[in-house]
mmCIF file of the C-alpha atoms, coordinates in Angstrom:
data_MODEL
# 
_entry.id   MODEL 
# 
loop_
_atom_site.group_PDB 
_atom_site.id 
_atom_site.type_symbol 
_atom_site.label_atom_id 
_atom_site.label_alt_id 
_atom_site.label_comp_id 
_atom_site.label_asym_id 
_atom_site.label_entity_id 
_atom_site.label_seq_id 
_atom_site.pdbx_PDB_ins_code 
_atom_site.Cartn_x 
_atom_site.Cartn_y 
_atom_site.Cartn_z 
_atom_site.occupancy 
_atom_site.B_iso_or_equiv 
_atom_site.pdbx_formal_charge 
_atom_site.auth_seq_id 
_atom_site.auth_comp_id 
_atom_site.auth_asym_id 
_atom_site.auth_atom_id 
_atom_site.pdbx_PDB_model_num 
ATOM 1   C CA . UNK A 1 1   ? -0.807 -21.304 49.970 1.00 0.00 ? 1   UNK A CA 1 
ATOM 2   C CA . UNK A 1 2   ? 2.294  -19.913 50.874 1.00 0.00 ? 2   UNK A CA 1 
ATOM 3   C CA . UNK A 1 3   ? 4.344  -22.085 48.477 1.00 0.00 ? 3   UNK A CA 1 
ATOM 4   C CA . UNK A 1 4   ? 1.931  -20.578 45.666 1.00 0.00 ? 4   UNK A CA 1 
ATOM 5   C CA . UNK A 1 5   ? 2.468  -17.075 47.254 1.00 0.00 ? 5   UNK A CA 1 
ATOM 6   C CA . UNK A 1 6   ? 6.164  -16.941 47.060 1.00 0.00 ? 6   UNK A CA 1 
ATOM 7   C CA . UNK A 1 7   ? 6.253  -18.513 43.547 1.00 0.00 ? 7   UNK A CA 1 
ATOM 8   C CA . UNK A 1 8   ? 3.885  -15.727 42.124 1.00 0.00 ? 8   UNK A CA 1 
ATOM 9   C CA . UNK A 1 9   ? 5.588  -12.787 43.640 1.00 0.00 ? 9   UNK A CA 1 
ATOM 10  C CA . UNK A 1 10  ? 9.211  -14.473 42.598 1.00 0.00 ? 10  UNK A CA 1 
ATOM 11  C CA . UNK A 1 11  ? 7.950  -14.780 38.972 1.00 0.00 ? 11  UNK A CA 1 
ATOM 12  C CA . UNK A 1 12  ? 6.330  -11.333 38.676 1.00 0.00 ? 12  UNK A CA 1 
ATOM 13  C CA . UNK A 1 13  ? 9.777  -9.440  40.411 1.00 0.00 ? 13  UNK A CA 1 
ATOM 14  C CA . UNK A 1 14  ? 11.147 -11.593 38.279 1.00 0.00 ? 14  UNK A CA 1 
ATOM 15  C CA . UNK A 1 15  ? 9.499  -10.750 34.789 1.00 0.00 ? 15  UNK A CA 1 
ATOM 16  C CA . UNK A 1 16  ? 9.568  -7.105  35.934 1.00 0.00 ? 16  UNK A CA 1 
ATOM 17  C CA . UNK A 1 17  ? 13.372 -6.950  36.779 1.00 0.00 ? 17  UNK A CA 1 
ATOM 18  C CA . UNK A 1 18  ? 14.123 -9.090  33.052 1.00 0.00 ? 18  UNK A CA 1 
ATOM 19  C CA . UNK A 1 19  ? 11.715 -6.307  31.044 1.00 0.00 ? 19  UNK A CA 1 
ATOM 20  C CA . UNK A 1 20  ? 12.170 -3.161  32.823 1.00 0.00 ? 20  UNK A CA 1 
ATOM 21  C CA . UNK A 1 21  ? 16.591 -3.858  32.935 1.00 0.00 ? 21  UNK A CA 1 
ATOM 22  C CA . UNK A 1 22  ? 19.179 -4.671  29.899 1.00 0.00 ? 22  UNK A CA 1 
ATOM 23  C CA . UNK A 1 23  ? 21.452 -7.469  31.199 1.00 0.00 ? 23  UNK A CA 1 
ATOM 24  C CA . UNK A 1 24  ? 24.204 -6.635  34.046 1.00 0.00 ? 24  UNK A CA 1 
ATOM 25  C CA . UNK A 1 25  ? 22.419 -3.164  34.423 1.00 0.00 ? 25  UNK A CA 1 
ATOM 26  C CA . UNK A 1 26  ? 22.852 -1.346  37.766 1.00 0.00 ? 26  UNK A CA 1 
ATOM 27  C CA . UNK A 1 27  ? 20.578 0.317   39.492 1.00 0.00 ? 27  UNK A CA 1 
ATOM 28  C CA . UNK A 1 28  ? 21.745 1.854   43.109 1.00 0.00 ? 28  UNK A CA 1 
ATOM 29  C CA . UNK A 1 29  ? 19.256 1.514   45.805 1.00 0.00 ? 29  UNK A CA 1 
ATOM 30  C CA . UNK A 1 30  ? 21.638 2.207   49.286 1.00 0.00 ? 30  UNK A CA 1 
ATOM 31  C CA . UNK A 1 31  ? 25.083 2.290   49.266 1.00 0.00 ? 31  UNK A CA 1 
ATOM 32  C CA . UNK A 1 32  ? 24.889 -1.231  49.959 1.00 0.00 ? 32  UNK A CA 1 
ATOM 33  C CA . UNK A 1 33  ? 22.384 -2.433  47.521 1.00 0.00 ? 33  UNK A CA 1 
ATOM 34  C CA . UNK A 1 34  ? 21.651 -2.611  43.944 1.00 0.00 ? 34  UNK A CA 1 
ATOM 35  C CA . UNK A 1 35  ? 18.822 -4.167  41.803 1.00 0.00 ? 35  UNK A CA 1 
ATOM 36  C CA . UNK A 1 36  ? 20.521 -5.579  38.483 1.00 0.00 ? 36  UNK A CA 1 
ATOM 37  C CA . UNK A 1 37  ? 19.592 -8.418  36.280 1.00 0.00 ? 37  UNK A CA 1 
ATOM 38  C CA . UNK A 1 38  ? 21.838 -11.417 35.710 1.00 0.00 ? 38  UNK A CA 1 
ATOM 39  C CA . UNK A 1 39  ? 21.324 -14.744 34.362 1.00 0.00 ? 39  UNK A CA 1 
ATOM 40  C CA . UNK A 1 40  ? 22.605 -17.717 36.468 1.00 0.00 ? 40  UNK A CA 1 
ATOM 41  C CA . UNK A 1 41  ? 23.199 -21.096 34.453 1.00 0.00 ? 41  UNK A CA 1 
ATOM 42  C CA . UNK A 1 42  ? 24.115 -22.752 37.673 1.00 0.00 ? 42  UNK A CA 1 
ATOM 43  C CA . UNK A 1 43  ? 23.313 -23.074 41.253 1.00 0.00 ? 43  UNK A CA 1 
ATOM 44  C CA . UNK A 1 44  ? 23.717 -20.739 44.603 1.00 0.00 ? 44  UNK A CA 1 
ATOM 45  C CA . UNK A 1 45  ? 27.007 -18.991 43.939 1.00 0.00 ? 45  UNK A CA 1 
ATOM 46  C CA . UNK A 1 46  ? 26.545 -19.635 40.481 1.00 0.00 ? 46  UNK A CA 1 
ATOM 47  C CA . UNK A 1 47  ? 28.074 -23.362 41.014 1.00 0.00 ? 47  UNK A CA 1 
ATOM 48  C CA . UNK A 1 48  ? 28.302 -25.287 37.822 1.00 0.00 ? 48  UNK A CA 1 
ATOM 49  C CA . UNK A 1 49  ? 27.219 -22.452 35.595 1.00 0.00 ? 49  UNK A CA 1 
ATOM 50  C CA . UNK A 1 50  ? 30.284 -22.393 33.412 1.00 0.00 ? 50  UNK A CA 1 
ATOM 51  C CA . UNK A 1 51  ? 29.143 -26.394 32.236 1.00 0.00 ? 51  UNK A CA 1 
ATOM 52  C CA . UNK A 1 52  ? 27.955 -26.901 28.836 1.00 0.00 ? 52  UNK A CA 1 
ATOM 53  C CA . UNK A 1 53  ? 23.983 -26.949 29.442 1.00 0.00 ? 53  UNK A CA 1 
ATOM 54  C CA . UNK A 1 54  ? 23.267 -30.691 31.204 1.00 0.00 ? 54  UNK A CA 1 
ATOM 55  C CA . UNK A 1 55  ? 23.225 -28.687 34.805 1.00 0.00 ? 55  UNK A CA 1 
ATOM 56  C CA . UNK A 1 56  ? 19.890 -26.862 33.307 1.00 0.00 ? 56  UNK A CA 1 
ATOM 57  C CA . UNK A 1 57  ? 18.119 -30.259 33.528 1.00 0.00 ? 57  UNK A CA 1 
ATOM 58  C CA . UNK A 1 58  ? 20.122 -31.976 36.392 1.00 0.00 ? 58  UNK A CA 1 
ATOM 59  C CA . UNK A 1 59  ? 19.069 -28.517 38.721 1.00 0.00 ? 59  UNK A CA 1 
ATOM 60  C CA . UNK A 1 60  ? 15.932 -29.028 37.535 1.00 0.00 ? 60  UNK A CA 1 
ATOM 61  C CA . UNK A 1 61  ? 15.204 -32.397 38.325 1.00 0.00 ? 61  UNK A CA 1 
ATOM 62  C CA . UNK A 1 62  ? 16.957 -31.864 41.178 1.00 0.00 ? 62  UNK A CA 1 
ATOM 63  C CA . UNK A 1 63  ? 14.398 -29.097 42.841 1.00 0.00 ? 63  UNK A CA 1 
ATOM 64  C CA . UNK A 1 64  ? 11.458 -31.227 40.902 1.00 0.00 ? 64  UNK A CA 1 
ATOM 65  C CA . UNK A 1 65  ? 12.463 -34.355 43.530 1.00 0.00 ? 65  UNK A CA 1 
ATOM 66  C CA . UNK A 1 66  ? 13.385 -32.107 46.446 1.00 0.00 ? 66  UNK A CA 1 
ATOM 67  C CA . UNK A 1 67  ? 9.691  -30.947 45.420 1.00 0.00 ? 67  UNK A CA 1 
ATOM 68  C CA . UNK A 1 68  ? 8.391  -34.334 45.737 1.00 0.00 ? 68  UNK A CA 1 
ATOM 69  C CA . UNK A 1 69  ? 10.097 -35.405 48.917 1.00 0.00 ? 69  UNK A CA 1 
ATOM 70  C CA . UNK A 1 70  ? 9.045  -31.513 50.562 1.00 0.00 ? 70  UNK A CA 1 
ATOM 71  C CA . UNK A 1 71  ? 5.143  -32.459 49.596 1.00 0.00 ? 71  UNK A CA 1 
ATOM 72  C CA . UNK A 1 72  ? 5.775  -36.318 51.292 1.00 0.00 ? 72  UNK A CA 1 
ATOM 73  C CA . UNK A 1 73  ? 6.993  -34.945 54.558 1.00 0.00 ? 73  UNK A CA 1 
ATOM 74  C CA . UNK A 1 74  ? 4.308  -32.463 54.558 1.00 0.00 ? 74  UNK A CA 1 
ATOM 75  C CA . UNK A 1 75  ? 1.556  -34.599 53.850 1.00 0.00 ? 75  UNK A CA 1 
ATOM 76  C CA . UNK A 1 76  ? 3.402  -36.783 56.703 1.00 0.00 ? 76  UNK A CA 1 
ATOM 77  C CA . UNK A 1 77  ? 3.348  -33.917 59.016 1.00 0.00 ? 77  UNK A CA 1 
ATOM 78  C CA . UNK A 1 78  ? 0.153  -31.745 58.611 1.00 0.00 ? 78  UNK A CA 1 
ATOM 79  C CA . UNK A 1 79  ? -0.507 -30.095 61.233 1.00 0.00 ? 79  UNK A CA 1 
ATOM 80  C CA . UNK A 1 80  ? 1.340  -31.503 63.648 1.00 0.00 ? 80  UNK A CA 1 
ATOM 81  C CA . UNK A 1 81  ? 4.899  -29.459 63.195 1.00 0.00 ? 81  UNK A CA 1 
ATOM 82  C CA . UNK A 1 82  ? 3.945  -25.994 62.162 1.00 0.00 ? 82  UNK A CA 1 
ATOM 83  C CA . UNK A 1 83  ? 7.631  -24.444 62.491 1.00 0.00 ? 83  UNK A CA 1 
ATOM 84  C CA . UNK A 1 84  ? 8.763  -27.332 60.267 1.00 0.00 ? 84  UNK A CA 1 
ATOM 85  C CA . UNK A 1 85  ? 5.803  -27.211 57.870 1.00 0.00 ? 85  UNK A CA 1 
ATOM 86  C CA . UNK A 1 86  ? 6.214  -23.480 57.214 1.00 0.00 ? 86  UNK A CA 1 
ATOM 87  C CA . UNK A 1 87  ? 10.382 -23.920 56.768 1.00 0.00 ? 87  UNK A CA 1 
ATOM 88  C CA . UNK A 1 88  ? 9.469  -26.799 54.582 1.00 0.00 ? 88  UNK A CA 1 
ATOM 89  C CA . UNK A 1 89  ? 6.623  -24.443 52.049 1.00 0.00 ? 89  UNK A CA 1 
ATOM 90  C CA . UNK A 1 90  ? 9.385  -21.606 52.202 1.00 0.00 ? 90  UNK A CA 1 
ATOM 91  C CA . UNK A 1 91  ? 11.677 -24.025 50.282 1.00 0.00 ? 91  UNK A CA 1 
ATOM 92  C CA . UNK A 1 92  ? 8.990  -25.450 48.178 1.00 0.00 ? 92  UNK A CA 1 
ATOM 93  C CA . UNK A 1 93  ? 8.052  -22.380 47.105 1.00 0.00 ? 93  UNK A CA 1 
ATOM 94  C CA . UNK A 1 94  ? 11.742 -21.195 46.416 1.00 0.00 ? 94  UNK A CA 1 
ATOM 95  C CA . UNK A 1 95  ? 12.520 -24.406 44.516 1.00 0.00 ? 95  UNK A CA 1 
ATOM 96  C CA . UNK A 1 96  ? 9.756  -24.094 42.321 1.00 0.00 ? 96  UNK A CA 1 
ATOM 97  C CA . UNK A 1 97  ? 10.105 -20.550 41.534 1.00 0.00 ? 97  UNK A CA 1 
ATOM 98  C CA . UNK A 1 98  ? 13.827 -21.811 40.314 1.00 0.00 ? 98  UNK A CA 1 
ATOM 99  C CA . UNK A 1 99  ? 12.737 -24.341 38.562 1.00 0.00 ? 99  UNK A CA 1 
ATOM 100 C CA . UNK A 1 100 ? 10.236 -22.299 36.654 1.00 0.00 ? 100 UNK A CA 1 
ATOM 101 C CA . UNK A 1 101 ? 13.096 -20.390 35.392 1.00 0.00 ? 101 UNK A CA 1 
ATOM 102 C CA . UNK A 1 102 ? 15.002 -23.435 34.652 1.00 0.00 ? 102 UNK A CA 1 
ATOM 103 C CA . UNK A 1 103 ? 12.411 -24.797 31.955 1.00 0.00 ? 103 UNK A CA 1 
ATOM 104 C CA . UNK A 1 104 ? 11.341 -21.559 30.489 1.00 0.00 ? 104 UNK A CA 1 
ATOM 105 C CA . UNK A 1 105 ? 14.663 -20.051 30.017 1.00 0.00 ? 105 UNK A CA 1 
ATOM 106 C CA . UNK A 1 106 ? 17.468 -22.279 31.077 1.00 0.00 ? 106 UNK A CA 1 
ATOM 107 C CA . UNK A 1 107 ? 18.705 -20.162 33.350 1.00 0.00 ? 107 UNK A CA 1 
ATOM 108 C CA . UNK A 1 108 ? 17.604 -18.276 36.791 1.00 0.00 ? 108 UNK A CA 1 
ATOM 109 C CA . UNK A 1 109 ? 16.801 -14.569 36.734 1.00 0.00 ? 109 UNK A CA 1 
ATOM 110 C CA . UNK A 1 110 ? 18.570 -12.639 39.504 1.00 0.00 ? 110 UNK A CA 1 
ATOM 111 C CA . UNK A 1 111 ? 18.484 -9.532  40.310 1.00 0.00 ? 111 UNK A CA 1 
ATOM 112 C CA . UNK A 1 112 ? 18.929 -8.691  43.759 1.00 0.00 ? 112 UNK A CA 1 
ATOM 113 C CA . UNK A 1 113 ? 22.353 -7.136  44.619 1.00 0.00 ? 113 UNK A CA 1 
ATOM 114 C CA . UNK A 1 114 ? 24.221 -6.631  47.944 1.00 0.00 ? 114 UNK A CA 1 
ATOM 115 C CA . UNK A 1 115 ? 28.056 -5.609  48.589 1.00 0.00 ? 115 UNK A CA 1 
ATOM 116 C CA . UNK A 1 116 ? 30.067 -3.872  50.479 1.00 0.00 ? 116 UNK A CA 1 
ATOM 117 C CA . UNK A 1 117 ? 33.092 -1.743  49.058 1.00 0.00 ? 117 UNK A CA 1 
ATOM 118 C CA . UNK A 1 118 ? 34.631 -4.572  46.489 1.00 0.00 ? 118 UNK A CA 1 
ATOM 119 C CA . UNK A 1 119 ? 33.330 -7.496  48.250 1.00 0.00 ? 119 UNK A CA 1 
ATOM 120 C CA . UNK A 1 120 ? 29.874 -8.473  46.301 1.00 0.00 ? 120 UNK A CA 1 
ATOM 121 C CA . UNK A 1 121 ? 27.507 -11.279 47.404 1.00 0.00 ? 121 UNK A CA 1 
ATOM 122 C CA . UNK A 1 122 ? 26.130 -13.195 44.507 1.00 0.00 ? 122 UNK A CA 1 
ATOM 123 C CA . UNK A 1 123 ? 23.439 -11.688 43.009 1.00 0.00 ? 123 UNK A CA 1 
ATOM 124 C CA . UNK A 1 124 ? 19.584 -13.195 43.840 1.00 0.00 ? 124 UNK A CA 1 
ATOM 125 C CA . UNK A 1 125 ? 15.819 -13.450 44.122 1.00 0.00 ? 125 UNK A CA 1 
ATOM 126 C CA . UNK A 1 126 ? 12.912 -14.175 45.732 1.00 0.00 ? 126 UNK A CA 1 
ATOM 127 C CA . UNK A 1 127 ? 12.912 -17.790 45.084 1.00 0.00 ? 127 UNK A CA 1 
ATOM 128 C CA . UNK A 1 128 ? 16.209 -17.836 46.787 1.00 0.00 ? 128 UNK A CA 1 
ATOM 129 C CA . UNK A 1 129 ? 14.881 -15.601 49.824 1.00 0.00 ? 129 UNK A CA 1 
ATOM 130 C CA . UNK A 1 130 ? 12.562 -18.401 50.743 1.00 0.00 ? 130 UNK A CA 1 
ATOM 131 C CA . UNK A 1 131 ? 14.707 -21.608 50.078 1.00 0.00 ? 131 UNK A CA 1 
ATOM 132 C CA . UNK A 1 132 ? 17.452 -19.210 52.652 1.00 0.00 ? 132 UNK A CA 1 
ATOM 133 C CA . UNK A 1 133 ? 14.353 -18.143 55.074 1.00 0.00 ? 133 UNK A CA 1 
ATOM 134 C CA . UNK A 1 134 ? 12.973 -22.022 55.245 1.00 0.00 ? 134 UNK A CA 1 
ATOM 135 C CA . UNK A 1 135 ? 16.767 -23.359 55.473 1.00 0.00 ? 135 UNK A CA 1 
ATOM 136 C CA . UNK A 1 136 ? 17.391 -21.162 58.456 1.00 0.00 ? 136 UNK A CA 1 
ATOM 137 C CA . UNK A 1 137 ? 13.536 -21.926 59.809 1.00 0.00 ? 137 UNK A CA 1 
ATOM 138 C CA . UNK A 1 138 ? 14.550 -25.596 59.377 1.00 0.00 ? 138 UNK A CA 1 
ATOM 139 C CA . UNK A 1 139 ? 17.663 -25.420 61.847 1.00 0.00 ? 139 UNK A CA 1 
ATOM 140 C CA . UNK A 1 140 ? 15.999 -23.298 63.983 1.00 0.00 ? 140 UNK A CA 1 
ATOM 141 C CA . UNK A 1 141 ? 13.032 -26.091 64.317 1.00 0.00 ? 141 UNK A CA 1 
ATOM 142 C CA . UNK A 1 142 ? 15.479 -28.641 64.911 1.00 0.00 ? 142 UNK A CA 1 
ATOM 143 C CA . UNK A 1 143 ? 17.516 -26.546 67.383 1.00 0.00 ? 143 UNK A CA 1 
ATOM 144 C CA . UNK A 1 144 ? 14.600 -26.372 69.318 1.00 0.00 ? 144 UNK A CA 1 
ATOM 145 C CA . UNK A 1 145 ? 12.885 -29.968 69.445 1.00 0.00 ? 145 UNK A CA 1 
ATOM 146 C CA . UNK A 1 146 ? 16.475 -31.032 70.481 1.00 0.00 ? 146 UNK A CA 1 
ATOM 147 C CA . UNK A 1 147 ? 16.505 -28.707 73.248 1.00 0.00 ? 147 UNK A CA 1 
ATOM 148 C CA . UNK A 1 148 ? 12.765 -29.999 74.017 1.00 0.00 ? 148 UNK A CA 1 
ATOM 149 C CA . UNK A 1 149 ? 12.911 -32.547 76.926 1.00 0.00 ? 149 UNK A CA 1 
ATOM 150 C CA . UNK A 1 150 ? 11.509 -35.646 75.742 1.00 0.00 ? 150 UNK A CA 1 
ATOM 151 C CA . UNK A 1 151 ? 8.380  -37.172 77.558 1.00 0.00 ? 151 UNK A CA 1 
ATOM 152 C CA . UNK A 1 152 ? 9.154  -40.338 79.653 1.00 0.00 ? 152 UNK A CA 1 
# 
């Protein structure tokens, strides 16, 4: 459920952010943050978006496996690692929303801004929010079972 949760509210900010701005327009939240709207060909940090159009379908199949492999280790899983099943829907959830994007448009809709002075971080969305939230969940799961004595 969470998976479905994060790719609804990604698509509708989404949708909103792509109607209600014009492309590369600014809006200033806090002197740290702006919403804008940017298209992103590529991946995180906008890697490989300068390519001709094949990373559209290689990003795509790309999240559609990680999509696959996510849904195998939770069906592996259920119920017995909830930190790692919730980091694990965080990211399916993010990769989906992503790939949605990816088939409909051929591009990802961004449009969340932060920077400080001239130093910008690349815009994003919510999709990306919960593939960063599970990533960090993930380590922090694995952090911990290592730190877990094992049982003799």
């Amino acid at each position: 459920m969470l998976a479905l949760a994060i790719i609804v509210v990604d698509q509708a900010t989404k949708l909103y952010f792509d109607q209600a701005l014009t492309y590369a327009q600014r809006i200033n939240v806090l002197p740290i943050f702006d919403l804008t709207l940017v298209y992103n060909q590529g991946a995180a940090f906008s890697f490989l978006a300068n390519q001709p159009g094949w990373q559209r379908w290689f990003f795509t199949a790309l999240g559609l496996v990680a999509a696959v492999v996510i849904g195998v280790i939770l069906r592996r899983t259920a119920g017995r690692q909830p930190r790692l099943s919730l980091a694990l829907t965080m990211i399916l959830g993010g990769a989906l929303g992503n790939v949605i994007d990816r088939v409909a448009y051929g591009h990802v809709v961004d449009f969340l801004l932060f920077y400080w002075k001239d130093w910008y971080y690349p815009a994003f969305n919510l999709a990306d929010v919960g593939i960063t939230c599970g990533a960090i969940l993930l380590v922090l799961d694995e952090l911990l079972r290592m730190r877990k004595p094992k049982a003799a």
